[in-house]
N, C-alpha and C positions, 0 to 999 in steps of 0.2 A: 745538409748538416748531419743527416744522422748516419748515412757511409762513412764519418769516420769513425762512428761507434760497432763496427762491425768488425769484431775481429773474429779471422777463421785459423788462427793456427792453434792448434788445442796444446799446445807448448803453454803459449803464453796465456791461454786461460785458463789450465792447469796451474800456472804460478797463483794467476789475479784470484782465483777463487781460495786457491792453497796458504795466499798469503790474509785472506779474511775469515779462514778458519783458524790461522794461528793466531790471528789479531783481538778474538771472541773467544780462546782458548778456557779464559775464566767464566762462562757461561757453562763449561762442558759436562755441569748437572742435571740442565733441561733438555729434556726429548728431544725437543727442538735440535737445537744443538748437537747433538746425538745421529739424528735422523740426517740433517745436513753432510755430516761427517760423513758416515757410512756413505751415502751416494756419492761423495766426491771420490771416496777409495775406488765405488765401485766404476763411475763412469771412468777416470783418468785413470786408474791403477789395473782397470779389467778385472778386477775379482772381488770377493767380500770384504769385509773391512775386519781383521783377523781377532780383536777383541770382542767378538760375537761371542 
């Protein structure tokens, strides 16, 4: 069961994580939140998150 949870194309978890940071957009006061963001720029986008 858990191969189908396995997905490897960074496309598409690029989208799935992209579309749960725009879904939590209203949190985007807490660190938390903050801290997620920026590694999502930096893992899928390759560079810093430019609002630094």
């Amino acid at each position: 069961m858990w191969k189908l949870f396995n997905q490897t194309d960074p496309a598409k978890q690029a989208w799935y994580y992209g579309q749960v940071r725009l879904l939590t957009e209203d949190l985007k006061d807490h660190a938390a939140w903050q801290e997620y963001s920026k590694y999502l720029t930096i893992l899928f986008q390759g560079g810093e998150d430019e609002t630094d």
